[in-house]
N, CA, C and O of each residue as an XYZ file, in Angstrom:
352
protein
N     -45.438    -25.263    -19.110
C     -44.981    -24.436    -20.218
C     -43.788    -23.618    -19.745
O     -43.874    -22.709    -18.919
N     -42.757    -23.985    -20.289
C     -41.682    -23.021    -19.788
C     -41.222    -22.255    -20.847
O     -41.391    -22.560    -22.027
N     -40.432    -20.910    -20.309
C     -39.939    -19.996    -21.511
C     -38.681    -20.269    -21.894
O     -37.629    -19.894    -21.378
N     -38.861    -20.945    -22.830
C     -37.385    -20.983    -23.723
C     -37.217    -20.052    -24.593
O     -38.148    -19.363    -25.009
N     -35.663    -19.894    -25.069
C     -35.445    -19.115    -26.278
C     -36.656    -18.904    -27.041
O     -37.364    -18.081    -26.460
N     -37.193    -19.347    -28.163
C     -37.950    -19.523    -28.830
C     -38.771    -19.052    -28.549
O     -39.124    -18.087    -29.227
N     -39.489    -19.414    -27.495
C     -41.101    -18.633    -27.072
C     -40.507    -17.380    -26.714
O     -40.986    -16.589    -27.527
N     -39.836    -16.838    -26.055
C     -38.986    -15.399    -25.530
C     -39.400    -14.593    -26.865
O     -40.415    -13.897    -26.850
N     -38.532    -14.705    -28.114
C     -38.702    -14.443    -29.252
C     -39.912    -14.147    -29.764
O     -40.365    -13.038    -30.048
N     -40.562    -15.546    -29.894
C     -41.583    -15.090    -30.644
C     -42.855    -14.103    -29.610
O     -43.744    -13.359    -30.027
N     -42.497    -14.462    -28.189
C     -43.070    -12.887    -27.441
C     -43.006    -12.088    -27.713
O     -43.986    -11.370    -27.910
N     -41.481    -11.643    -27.932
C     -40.931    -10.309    -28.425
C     -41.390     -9.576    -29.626
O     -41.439     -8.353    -29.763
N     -41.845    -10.840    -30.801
C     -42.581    -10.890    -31.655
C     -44.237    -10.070    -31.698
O     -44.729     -9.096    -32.268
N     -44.647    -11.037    -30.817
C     -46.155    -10.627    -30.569
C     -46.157     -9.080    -30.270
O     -46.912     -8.364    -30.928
N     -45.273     -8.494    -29.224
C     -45.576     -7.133    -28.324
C     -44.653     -6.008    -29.622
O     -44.597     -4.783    -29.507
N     -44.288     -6.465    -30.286
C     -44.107     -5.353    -31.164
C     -45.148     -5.427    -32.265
O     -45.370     -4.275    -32.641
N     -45.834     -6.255    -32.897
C     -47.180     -6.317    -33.891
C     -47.968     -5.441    -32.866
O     -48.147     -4.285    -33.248
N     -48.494     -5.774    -31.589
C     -49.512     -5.262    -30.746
C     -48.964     -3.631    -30.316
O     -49.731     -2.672    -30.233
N     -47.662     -3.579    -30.101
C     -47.523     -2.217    -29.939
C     -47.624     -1.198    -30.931
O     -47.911     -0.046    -30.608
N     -47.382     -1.578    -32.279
C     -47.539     -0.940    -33.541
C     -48.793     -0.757    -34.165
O     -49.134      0.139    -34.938
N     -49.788     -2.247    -33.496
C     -51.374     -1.814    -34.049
C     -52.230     -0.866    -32.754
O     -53.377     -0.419    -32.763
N     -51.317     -0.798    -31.850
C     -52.206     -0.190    -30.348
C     -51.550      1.661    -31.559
O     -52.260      2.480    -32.143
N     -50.415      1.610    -31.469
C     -49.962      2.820    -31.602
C     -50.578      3.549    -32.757
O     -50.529      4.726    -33.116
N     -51.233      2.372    -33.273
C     -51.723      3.297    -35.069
C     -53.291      3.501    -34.821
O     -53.781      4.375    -35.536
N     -54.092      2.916    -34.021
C     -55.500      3.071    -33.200
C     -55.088      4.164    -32.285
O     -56.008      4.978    -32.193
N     -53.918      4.535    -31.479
C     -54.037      5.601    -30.966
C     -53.638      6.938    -31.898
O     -53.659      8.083    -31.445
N     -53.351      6.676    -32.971
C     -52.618      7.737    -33.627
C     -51.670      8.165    -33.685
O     -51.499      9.194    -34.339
N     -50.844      7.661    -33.145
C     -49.534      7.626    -32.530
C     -48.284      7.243    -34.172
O     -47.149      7.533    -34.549
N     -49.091      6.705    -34.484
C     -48.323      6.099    -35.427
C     -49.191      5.966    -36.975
O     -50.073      5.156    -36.693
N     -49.319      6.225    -37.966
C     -49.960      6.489    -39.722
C     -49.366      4.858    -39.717
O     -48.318      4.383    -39.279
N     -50.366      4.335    -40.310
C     -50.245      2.924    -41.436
C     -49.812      2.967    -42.332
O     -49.463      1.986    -42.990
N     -49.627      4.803    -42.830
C     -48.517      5.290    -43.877
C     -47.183      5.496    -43.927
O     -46.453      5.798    -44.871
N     -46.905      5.241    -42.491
C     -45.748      5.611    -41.737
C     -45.017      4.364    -42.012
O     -45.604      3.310    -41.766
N     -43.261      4.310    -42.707
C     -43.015      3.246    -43.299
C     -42.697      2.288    -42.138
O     -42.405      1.117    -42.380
N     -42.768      2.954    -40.380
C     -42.016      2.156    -39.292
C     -43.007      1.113    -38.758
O     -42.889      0.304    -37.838
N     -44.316      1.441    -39.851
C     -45.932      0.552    -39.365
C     -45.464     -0.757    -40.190
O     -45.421     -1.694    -39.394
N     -45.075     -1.194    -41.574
C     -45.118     -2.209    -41.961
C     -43.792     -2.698    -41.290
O     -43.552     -3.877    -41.031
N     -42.998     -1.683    -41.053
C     -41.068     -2.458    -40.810
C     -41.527     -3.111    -39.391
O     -41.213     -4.294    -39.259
N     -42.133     -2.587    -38.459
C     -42.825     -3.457    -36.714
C     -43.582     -4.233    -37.326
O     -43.208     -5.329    -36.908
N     -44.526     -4.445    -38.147
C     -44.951     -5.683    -38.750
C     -44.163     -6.518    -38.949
O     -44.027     -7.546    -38.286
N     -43.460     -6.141    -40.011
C     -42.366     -7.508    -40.657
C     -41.740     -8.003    -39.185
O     -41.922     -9.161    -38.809
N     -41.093     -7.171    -38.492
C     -39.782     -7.301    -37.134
C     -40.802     -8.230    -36.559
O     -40.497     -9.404    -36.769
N     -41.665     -8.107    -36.048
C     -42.630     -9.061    -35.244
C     -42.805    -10.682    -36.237
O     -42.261    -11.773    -36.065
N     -43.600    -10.306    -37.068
C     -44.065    -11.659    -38.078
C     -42.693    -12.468    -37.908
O     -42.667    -13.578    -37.376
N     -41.620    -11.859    -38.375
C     -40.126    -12.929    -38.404
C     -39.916    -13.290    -37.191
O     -39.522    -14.454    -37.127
N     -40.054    -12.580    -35.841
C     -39.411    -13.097    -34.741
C     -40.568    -14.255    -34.211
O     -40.237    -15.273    -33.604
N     -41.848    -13.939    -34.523
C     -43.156    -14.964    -34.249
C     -43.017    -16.419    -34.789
O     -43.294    -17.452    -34.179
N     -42.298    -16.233    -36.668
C     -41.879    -17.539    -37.620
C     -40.292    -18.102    -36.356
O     -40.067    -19.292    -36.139
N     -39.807    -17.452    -35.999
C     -38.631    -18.455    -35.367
C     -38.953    -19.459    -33.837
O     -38.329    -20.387    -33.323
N     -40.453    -18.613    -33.398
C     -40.303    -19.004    -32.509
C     -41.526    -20.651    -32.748
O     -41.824    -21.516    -31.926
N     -41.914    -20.495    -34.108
C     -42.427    -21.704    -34.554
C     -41.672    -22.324    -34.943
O     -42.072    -23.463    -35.184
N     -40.486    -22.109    -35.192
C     -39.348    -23.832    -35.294
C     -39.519    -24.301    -34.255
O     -39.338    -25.503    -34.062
N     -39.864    -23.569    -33.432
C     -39.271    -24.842    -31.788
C     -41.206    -25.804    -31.575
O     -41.527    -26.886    -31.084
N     -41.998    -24.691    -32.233
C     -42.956    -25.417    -31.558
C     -44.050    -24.727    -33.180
O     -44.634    -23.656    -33.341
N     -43.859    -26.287    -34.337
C     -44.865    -26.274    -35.039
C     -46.050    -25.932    -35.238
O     -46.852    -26.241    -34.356
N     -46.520    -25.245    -36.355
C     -48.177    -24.915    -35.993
C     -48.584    -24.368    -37.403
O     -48.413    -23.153    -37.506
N     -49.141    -25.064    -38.634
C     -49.131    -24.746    -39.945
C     -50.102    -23.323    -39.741
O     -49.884    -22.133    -39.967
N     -51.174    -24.008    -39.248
C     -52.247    -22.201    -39.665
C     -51.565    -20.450    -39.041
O     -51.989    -19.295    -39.102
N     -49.998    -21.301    -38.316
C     -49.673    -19.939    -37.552
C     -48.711    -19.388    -38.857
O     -48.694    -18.210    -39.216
N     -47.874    -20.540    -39.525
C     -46.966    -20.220    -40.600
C     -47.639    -19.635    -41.516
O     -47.147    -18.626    -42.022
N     -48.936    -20.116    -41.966
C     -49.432    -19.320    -43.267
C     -49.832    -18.177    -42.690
O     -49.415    -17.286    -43.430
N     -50.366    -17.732    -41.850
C     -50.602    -16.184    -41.300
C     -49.647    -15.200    -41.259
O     -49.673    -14.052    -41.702
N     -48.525    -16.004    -40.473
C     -46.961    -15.310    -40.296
C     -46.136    -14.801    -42.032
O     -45.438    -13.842    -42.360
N     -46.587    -15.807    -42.661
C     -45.697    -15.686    -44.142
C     -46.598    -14.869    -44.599
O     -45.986    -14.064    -45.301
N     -47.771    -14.605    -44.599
C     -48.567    -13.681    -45.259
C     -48.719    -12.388    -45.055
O     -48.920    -11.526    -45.910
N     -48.576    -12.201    -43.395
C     -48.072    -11.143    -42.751
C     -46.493    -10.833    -43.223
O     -46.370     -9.653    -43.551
N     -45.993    -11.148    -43.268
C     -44.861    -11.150    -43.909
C     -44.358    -10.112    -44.675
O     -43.689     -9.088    -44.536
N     -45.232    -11.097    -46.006
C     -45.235    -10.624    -47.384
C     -46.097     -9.121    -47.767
O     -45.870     -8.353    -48.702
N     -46.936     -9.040    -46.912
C     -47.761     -7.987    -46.790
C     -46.956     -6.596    -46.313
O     -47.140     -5.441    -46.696
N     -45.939     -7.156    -45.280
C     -45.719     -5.964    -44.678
C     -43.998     -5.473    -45.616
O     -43.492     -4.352    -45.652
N     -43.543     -6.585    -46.170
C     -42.634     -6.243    -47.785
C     -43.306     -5.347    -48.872
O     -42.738     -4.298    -49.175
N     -44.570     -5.717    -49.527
C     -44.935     -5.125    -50.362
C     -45.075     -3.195    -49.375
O     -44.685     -2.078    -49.718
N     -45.690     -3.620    -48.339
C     -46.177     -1.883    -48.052
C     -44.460     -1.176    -47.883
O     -44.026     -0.116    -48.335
N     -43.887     -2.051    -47.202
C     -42.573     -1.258    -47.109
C     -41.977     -1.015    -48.827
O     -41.365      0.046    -48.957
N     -42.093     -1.854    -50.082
C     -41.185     -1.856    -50.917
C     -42.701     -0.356    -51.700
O     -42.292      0.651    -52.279
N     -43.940     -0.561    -51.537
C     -45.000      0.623    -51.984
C     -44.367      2.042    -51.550
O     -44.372      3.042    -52.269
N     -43.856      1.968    -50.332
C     -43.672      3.336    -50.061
C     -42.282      3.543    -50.188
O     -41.956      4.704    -49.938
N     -41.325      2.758    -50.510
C     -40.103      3.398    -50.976
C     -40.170      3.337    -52.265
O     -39.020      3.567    -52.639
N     -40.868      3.155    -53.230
C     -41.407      3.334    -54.833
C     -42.650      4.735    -54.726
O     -42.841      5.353    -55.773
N     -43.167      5.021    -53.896
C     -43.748      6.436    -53.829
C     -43.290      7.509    -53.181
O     -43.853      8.559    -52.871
N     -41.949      7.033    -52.975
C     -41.492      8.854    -51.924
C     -41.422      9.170    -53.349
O     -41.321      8.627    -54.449
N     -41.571     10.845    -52.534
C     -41.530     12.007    -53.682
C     -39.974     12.104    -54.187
O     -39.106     11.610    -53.468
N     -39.791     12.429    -54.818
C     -38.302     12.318    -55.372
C     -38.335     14.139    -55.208
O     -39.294     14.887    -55.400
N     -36.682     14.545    -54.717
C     -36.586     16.489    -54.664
C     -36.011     16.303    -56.135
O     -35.533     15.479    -56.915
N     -36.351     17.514    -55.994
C     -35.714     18.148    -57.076
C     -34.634     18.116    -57.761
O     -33.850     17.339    -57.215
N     -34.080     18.708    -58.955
C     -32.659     18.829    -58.839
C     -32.362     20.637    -58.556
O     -32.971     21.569    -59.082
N     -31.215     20.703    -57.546
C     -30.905     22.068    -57.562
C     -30.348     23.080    -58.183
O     -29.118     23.103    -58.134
N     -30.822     23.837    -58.695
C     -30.001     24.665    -59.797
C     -28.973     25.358    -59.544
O     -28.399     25.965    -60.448
């Protein structure tokens, strides 16, 4: 098994999902926090490139679902910030 591009990537992939779910078990980081779904998505995409080089359907449907999951929470919480005021 050697490290090519691809696997590099989708490493890079893996250790940011794992650093973002270690960081939100330590508290370190809110699941409310919009930088929890954006290290989701950043990981899931770099994980999908590193399956061009080396196929694997049950990894694509996980990856695209993860995906899509971590779009909706990011597009949820920029549709619920509080909006300020206007200033008088």
């Amino acid at each position: 098994m050697s490290l090519d591009a691809f696997r590099a990537i989708g490493l890079v992939g893996v250790a940011i999902i794992l650093a973002a779910y270690f960081a939100s078990q330590r508290r370190w980081l809110s699941a409310e926090d919009w930088r929890f779904p954006a290290a989701n998505l950043a990981g899931s995409l770099l994980i999908m490139v590193s399956l061009y080089a080396e196929w694997n359907l049950p990894s694509v449907i996980v990856e695209t679902c993860w995906v899509a999951i971590s779009i909706y929470g990011l597009l949820n919480r920029f549709w619920r910030r509080p909006h300020t005021p206007a200033v008088r």
